[in-house]
N, C-alpha and C positions, 0 to 999 in steps of 0.2 A: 278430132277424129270422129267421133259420133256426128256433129255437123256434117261432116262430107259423108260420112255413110248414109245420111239420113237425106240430104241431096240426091246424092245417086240410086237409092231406092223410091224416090218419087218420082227421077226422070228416067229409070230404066223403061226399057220397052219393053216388053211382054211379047217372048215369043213363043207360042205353043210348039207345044215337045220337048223344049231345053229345059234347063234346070233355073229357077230366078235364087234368087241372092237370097228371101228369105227360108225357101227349101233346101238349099247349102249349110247354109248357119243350124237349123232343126238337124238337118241329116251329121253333122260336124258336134253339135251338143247329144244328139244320142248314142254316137261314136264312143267321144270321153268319158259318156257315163257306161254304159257297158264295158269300158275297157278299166274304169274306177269301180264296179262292183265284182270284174273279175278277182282283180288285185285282192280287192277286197275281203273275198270268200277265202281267196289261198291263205291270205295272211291269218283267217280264223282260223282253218285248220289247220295251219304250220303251227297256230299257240294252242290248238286242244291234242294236237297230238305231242306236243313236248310234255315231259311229265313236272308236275308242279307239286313241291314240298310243300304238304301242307303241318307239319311237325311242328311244335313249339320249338322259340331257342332254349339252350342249353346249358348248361356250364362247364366252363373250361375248367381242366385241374391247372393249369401254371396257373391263372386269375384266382386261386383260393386263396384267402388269406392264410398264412402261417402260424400267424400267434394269437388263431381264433379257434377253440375246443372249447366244448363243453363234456362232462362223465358222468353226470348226475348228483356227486358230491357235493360238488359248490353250488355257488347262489346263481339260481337261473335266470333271476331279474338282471344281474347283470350282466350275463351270455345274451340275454333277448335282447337289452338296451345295443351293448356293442354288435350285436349282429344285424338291427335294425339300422344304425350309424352306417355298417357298412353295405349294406339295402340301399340305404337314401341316393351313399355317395352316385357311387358305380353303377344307378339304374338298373335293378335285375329284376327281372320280369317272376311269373310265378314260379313257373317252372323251373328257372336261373335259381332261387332261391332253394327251392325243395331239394335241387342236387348240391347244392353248400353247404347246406344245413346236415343231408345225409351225408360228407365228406366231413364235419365239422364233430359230428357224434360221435363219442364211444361210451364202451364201457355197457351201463346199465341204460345209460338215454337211448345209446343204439339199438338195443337188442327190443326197449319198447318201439321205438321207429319198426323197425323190422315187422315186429308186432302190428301194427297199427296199418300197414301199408302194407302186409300181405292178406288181407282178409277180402280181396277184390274190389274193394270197394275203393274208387278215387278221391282223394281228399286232396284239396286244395292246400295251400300254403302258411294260410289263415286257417283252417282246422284241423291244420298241424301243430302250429302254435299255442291255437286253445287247449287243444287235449295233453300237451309238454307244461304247460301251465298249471291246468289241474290234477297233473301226477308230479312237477319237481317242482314244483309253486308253492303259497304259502299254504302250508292244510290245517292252520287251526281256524276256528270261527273269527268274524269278525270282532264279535264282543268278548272272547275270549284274547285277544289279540287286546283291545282295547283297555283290558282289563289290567295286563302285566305293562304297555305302556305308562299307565298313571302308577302305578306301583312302584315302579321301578328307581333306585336311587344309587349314587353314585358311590362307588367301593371305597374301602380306604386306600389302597395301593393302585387305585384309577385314577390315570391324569386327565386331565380337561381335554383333551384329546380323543382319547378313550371313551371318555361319558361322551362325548360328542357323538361318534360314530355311533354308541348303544343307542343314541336317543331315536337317531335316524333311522338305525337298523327297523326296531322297534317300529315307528311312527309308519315305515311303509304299508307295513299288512293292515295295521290299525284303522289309517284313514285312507283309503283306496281308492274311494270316490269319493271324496271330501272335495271341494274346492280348494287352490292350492293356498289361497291368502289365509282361509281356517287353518291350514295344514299345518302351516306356518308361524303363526300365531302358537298353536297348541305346540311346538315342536320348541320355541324358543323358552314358553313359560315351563314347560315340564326341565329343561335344561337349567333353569333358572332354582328351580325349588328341589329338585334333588341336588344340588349341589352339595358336598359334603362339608365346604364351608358357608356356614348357615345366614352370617351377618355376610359375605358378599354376595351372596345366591339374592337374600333379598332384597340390596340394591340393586341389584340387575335389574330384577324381577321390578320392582317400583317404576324403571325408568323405561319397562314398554317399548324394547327393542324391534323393529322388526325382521331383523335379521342375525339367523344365530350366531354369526364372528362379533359382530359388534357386541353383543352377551357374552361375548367368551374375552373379549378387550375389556369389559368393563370389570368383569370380575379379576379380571387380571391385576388391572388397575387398582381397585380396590385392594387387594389381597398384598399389593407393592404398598402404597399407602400406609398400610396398617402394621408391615413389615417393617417401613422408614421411622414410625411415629412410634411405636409399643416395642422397637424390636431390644431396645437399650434397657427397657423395664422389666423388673423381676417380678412375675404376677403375684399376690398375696396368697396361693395356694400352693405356688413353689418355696415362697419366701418361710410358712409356716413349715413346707417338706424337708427347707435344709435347717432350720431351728431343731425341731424334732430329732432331725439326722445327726447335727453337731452335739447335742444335750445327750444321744444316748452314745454316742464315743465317749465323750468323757465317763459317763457312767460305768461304761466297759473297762475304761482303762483305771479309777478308781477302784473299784471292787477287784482288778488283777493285783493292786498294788496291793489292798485290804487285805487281798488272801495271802499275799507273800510275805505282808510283816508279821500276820498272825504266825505261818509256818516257822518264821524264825523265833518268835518270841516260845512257841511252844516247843522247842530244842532247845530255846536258854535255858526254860523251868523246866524241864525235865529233870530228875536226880539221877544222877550217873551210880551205878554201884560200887564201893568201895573194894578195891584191890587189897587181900590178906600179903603183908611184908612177908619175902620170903628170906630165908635165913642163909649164909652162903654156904654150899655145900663141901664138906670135906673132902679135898681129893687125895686118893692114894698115889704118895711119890714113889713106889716102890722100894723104900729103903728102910730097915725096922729100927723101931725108937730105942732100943739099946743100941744100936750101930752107927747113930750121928756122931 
């Protein structure tokens, strides 16, 4: 096609006053374009005059999770943790979040929110966070925190369970910005050395666990071990408790006997006093001795 236009444009003839083929094509290309920048303008101002939301999204109340509150009583680390979980999933933007979080509150956390978001001042989602942090967050020192962790030892009516959860509890405020492998480390050997059984705490403890189940298997283990092996034998400070025990029953029941033969032997030798014979008494038959 360009071949034969391009033929017919080197053999057309030139006739003045008509129109030639390359002033059709110009006059046909400034046609299209004026009729593509008419277009053009309408369609800007068909989209400047539509109105355009420019509003953040939002939160829906059906989308709130159910079994997500916090009051301020309980532990905020782990309202922030599950409510961060539920952030990740579901994608919520900033905004999304600060209406969840404001749906998610009561009690005492709400009335600080309240607080904190009426003072005109806009705070972001992230210094919402921080400021819920540093009022239902941990509030003792770090070194004071540090301090009742190493102290800390395990109850007598605490099961290994129990001291487990204490340790961690514990450990979070402690080491906060610790790296987690130190964290970790410190978290199993404190586990290990409070143990209230002393000889399996320091097996564990010898064998440099890094993980605290496996310290809480091992002392297990142990504690079975010594249960299977020692559990048949009587220790030598019980064995002296029931000597002791059995030596003073008899004693007891000796000394009851002691006292009962004394009490009878002292009624044998007692002297009874002698009873005066009494003479038998004459009774009147009613009839007189000259009259029998």
């Amino acid at each position: 096609m360009l071949f034969t236009e391009t033929r017919y444009q080197q053999h057309q003839e030139i006739v003045p006053g008509e129109p030639t083929y390359q002033s059709t094509q110009r006059q046909e290309r400034i046609r299209l374009g004026a009729t593509y920048t008419v277009d053009t303008d309408r369609a800007r101002d068909q989209s400047r005059s539509r109105p355009y939301d420019y509003s953040p999204k939002r939160g829906m109340p059906r989308h709130q999770p159910k079994n997500l509150g916090y009051d301020g009583s309980t532990n905020w680390l782990s309202f922030k943790q599950k409510f961060e979980s539920y952030r990740a999933v579901n994608r919520w933007s900033d905004s999304e979040c600060r209406d969840y979080l404001n749906w998610c509150l009561e009690g005492k956390a709400l009335d600080y929110f309240t607080i904190e978001t009426s003072m005109g001042e806009w705070l972001s989602y992230t210094d919402i966070i921080l400021k819920k942090e540093r009022r239902f967050g941990t509030k003792e020192l770090p070194e004071l925190s540090k301090v009742t962790f190493h102290q800390a030892i395990q109850g007598q009516q605490e099961s290994l369970e129990e001291w487990t959860d204490r340790v961690l509890t514990l450990a979070t405020p402690a080491f906060r910005n610790i790296p987690e492998q130190y964290k970790r480390e410190e978290i199993v050997s404190k586990f290990c050395q409070g143990c209230m059984d002393n000889e399996a705490g320091k097996h564990a403890c010898l064998q440099r666990h890094k993980s605290i189940q496996e310290a809480i298997d091992l002392v297990r283990h142990h504690q079975y071990i010594t249960h299977a092996v020692e559990g048949n034998k009587v220790p030598r400070g019980r064995a002296v408790n029931l000597v002791n025990s059995s030596n003073e029953d008899k004693m007891a029941a000796f000394e009851k006997m002691l006292n009962s033969l004394s009490s009878q032997i002292e009624k044998l030798t007692k002297p009874t006093p002698l009873r005066e014979k009494s003479s038998p008494k004459k009774t009147f038959s009613g009839t007189c001795f000259f009259c029998r």
